[in-house]
C-alpha positions as CSV (number, residue, x, y, z in Angstrom):
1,X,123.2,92.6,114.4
2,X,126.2,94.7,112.8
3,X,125.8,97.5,115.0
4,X,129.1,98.2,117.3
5,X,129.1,97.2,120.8
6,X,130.6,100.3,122.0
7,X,127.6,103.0,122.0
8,X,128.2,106.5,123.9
9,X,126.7,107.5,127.2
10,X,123.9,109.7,126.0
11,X,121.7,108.4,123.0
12,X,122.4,110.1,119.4
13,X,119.4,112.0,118.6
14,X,117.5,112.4,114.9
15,X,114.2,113.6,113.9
16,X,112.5,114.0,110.9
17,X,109.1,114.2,108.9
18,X,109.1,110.8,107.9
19,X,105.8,110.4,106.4
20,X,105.8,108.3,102.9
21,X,102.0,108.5,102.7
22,X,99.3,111.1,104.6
23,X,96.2,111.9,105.0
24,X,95.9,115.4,106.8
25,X,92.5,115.5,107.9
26,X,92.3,112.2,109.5
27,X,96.2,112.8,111.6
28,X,94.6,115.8,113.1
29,X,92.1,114.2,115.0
30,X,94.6,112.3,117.4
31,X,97.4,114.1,119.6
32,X,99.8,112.2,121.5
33,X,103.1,110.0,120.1
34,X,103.7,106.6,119.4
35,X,106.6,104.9,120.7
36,X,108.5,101.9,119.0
37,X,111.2,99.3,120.4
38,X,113.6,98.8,117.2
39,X,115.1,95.9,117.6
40,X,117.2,95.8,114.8
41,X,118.7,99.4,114.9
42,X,119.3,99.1,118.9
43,X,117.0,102.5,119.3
44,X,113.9,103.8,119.8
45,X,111.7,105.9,118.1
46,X,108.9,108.6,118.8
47,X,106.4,109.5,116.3
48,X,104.6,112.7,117.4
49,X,101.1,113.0,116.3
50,X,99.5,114.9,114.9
51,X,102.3,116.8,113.0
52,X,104.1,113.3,111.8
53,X,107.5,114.3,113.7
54,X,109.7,110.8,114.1
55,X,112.7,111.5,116.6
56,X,115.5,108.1,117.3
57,X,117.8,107.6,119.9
58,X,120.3,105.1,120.4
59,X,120.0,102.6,122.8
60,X,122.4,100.6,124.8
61,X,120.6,97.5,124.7
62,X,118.6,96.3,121.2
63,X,115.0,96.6,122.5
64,X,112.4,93.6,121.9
65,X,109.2,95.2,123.8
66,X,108.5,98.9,124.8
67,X,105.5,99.8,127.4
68,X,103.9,103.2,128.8
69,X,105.2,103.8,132.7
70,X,102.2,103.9,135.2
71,X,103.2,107.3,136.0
72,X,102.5,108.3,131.9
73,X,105.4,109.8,131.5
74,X,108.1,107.5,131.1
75,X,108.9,104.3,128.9
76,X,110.0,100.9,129.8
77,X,112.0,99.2,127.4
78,X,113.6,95.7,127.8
79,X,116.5,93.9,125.3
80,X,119.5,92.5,125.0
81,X,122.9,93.9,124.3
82,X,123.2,94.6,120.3
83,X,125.0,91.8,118.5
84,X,124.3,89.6,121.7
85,X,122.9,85.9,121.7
86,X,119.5,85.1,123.2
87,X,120.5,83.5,126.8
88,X,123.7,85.4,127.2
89,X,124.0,87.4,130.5
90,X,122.8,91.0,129.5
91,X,119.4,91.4,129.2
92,X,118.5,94.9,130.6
93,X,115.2,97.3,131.4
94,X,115.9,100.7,130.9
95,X,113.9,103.6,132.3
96,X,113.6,106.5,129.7
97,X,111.8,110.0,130.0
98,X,108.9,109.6,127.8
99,X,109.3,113.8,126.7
100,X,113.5,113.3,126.1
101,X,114.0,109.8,124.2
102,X,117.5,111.0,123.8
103,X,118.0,111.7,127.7
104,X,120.4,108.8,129.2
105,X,118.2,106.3,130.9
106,X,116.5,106.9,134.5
107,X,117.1,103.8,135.2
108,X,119.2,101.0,133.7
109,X,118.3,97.1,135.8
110,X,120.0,94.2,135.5
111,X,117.4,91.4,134.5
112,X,117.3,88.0,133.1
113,X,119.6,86.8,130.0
114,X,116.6,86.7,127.4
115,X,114.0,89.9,128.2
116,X,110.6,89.5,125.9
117,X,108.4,91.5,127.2
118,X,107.1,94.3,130.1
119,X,104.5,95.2,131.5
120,X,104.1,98.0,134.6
121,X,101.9,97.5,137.8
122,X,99.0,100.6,138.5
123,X,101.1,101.3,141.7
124,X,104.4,102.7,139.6
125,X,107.1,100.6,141.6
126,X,106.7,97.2,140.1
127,X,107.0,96.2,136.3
128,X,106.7,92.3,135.2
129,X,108.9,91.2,132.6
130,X,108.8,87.7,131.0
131,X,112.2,85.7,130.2
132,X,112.0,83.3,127.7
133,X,115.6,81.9,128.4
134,X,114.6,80.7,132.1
135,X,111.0,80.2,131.6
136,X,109.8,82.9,134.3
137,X,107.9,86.4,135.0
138,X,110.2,88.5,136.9
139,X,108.6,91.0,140.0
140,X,111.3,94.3,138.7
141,X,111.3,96.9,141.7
142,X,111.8,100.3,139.9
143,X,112.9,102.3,142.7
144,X,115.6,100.0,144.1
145,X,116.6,98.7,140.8
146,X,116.6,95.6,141.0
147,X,114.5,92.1,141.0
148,X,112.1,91.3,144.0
149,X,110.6,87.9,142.4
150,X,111.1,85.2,140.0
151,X,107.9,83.3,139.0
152,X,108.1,80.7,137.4
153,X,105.7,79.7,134.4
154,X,105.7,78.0,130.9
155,X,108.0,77.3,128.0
156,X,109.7,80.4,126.9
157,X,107.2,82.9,127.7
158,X,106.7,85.9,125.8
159,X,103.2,88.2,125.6
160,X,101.7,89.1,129.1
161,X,99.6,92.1,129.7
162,X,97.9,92.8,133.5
163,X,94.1,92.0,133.7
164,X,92.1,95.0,133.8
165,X,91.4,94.7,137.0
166,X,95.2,94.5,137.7
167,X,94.4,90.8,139.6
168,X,96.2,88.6,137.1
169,X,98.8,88.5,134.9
170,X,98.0,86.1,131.4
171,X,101.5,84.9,129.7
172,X,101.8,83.1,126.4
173,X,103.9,80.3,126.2
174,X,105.7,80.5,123.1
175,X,108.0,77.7,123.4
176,X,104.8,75.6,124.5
177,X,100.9,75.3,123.7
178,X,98.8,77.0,126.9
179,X,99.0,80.5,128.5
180,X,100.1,80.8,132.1
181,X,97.5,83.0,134.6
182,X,99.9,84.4,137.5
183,X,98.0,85.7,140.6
184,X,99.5,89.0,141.1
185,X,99.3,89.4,144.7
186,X,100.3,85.7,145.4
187,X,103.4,86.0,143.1
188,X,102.6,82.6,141.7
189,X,101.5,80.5,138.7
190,X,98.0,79.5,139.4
191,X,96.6,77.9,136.2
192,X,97.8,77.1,132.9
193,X,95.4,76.7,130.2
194,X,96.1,75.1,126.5
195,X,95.5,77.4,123.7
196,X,97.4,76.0,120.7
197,X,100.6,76.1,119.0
198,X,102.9,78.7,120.0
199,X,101.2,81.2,121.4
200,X,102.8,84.8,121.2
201,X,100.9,87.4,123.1
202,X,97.4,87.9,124.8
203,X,94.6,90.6,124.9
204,X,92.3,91.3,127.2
205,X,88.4,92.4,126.0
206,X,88.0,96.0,128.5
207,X,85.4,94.3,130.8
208,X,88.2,91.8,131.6
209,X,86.0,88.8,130.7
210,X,87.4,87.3,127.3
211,X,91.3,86.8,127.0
212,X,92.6,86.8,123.3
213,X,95.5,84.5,122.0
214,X,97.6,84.9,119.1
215,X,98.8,81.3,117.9
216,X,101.8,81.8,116.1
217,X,102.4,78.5,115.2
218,X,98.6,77.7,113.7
219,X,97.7,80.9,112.0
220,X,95.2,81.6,114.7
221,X,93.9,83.6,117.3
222,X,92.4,81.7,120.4
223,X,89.5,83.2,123.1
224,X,90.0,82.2,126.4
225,X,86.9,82.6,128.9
226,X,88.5,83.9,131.9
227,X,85.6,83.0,134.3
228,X,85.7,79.5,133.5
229,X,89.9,79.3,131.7
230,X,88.6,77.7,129.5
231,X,89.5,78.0,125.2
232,X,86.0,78.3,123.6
233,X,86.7,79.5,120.0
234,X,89.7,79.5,117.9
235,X,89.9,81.8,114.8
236,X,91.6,82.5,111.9
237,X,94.0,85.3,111.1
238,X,97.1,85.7,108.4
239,X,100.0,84.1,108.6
240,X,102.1,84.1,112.0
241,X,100.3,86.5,114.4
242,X,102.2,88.1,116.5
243,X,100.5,90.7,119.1
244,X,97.0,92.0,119.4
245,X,94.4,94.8,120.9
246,X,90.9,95.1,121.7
247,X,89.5,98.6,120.7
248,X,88.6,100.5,124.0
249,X,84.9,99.9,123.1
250,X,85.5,96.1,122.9
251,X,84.1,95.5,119.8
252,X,86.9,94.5,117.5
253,X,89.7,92.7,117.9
254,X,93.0,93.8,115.3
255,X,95.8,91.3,114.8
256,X,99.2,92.1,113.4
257,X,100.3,89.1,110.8
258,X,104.2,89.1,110.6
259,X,104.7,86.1,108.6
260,X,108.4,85.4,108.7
261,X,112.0,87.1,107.3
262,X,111.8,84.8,104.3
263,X,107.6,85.1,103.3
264,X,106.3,88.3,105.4
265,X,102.7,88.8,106.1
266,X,101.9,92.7,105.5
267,X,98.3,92.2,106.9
268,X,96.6,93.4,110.0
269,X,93.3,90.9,110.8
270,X,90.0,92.4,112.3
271,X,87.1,90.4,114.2
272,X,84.4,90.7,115.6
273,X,84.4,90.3,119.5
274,X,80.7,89.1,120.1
275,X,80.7,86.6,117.1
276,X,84.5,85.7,116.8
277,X,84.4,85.9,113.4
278,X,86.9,87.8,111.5
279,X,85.4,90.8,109.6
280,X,88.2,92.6,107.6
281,X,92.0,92.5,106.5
282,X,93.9,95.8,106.2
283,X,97.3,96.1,104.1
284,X,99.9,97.7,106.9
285,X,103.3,96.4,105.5
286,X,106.0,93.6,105.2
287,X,106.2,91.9,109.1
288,X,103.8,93.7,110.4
289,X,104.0,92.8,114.7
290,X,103.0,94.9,117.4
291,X,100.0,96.6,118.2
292,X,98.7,99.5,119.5
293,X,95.5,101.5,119.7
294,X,94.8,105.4,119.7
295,X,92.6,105.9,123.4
296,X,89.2,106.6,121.4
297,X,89.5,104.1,118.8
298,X,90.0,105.8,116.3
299,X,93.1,104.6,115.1
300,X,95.4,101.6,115.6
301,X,99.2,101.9,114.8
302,X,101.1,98.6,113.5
303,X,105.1,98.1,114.3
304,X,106.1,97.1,110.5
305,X,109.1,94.7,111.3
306,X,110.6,94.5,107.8
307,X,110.4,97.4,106.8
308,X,110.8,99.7,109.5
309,X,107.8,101.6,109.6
310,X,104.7,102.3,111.9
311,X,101.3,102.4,109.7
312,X,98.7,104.4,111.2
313,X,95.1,102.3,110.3
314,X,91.6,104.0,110.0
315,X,89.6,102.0,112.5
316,X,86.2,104.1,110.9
317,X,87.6,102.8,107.0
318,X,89.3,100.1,107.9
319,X,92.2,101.5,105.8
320,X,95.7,102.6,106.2
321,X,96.0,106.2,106.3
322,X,99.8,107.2,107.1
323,X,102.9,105.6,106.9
324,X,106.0,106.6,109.2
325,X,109.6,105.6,108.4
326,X,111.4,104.6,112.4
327,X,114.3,103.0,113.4
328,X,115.3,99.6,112.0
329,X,113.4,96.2,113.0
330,X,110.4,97.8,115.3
331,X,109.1,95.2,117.1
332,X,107.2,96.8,120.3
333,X,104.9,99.3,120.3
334,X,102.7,101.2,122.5
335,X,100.8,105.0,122.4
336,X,100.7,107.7,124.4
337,X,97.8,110.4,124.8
338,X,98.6,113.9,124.7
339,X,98.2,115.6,128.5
């Protein structure tokens, strides 16, 4: 990292039409913003849709993962100091007004050294982050600010996402081959099942039934019957997939290829849910890694690591429509409907 350690209290706010390709019409359709964790800049950013404004604020912490608040109008974003080593003490959650990005954090928690990703419970007073240093989910308490559980799981985990029925947690192992299912109410690891080489991060199909694996290590995605926990199918994708969504109708899966720094993937994988077959490849952009899908389906928006940018894809086209320049390095990414 070379940004400075020393960051003031409040972020530093910018904003700007930062669209390097549009299509008018199709923007229109979709209201609400788009929220990215930029790792590399130590910020976040906020594209507003439809109107293509992109706002960034400083953070104090270089964000890996960035999640909607159960309450819908706040952000949980978890990182590391910028400039910081993975494992070094440090590793924060910050609370941030979803309408004022630039606001000082609600909330600022202590967590573990090596933060990869969060997730928040329906009931607003828990979120679940994974720490890949110590190999555990952590049970955050929002309101007291601090950590109520430690669960342990697999080999530097990083991906979860809550079932839909907001029963179980499903973690991928990265530093390992299987994904972890934690029993929410239990607080404990209560399978583990082996999906292949490195997984990254999991999706869930709406009905809850099929669990979907990004392999990192295998250039593959893995389904996971959840009735039975059981990998039936395995199937390919670009190179290095990193996270993944299931359109709210179920039907298709997308896949954001990353590649790596030295050979970057730029593609964005679709299949088929029923058949598991993979159906189309759209061009997003260099490191292309999180995820995220508009609430009707109509579009799905793609974190573009490498070079800083969200793409907005055309579910109906299977095309990229938009482009938006963020902050540096987005990594995490999540969408939220207009009120």
């Amino acid at each position: 990292m070379t940004l400075s350690k020393s960051l003031p209290r409040r972020a530093v706010l910018t904003a700007s039409f930062a669209v390097l390709a549009a299509r008018p019409a199709m923007a229109a359709a979709t209201s609400g913003t788009v929220f990215t964790a930029d790792e590399f800049g130590g910020s976040v950013s906020a594209l507003t849709l439809p109107q293509g404004t992109v706002r960034t604020a400083r953070l104090p912490v270089a964000p890996h993962n960035v999640d909607i608040g159960a309450d819908r109008a706040s952000l949980l974003l978890v990182g590391t100091p910028p400039g910081g080593a993975h494992g070094e003490a440090g590793g924060r959650l910050l609370v941030l007004d979803a309408a004022d990005i630039a606001r000082a954090p609600l909330r600022d928690i202590a967590i573990g050294p090596h933060p990869a990703h969060v997730v928040p419970d329906p009931d607003g007073i828990h979120a679940y982050v994974t720490d890949s240093h110590d190999g555990v989910v952590m049970v955050v308490d929002l309101r007291a600010g601090g950590i109520v559980a430690r669960i342990p799981v697999g080999a530097e985990p990083h991906g979860l996402r809550l079932s839909p029925d907001g029963t179980e947690l499903y973690i991928a192992n990265m530093g390992g081959s299987d994904v972890s299912v934690v029993d929410v109410r239990r607080r404990s690891e209560v399978a583990r099942i082996p999906a292949g080489r490195m997984p990254a991060q999991v999706a869930f199909s709406p009905d809850g039934r099929q669990v979907f694996v990004s392999l990192n290590g295998e250039d593959r995605v893995a389904a996971i019957d959840r009735g039975t926990r059981k990998t039936v199918a395995t199937v390919p994708v670009g190179r290095n997939p990193v996270q993944l969504q299931v359109t709210p109708d179920g039907r298709f899966l997308h896949v954001a290829n990353q590649g790596t720094k030295a050979a970057p993937d730029e593609t964005v994988s679709v299949i088929d849910t029923a058949t598991r077959a993979p159906v189309a490849t759209i061009i997003s952009g260099r490191g292309a890694h999180g995820i995220a899908i508009s609430t009707d389906g109509a579009l799905v928006f793609v974190s573009n690591m490498f070079d800083g940018t969200v793409a907005v894809l055309d579910t109906a086209t299977r095309s990229r429509s938009t482009v938006h320049r963020v902050g540096a390095g987005p990594n995490g990414i999540a969408f939220l409907p207009a009120a």
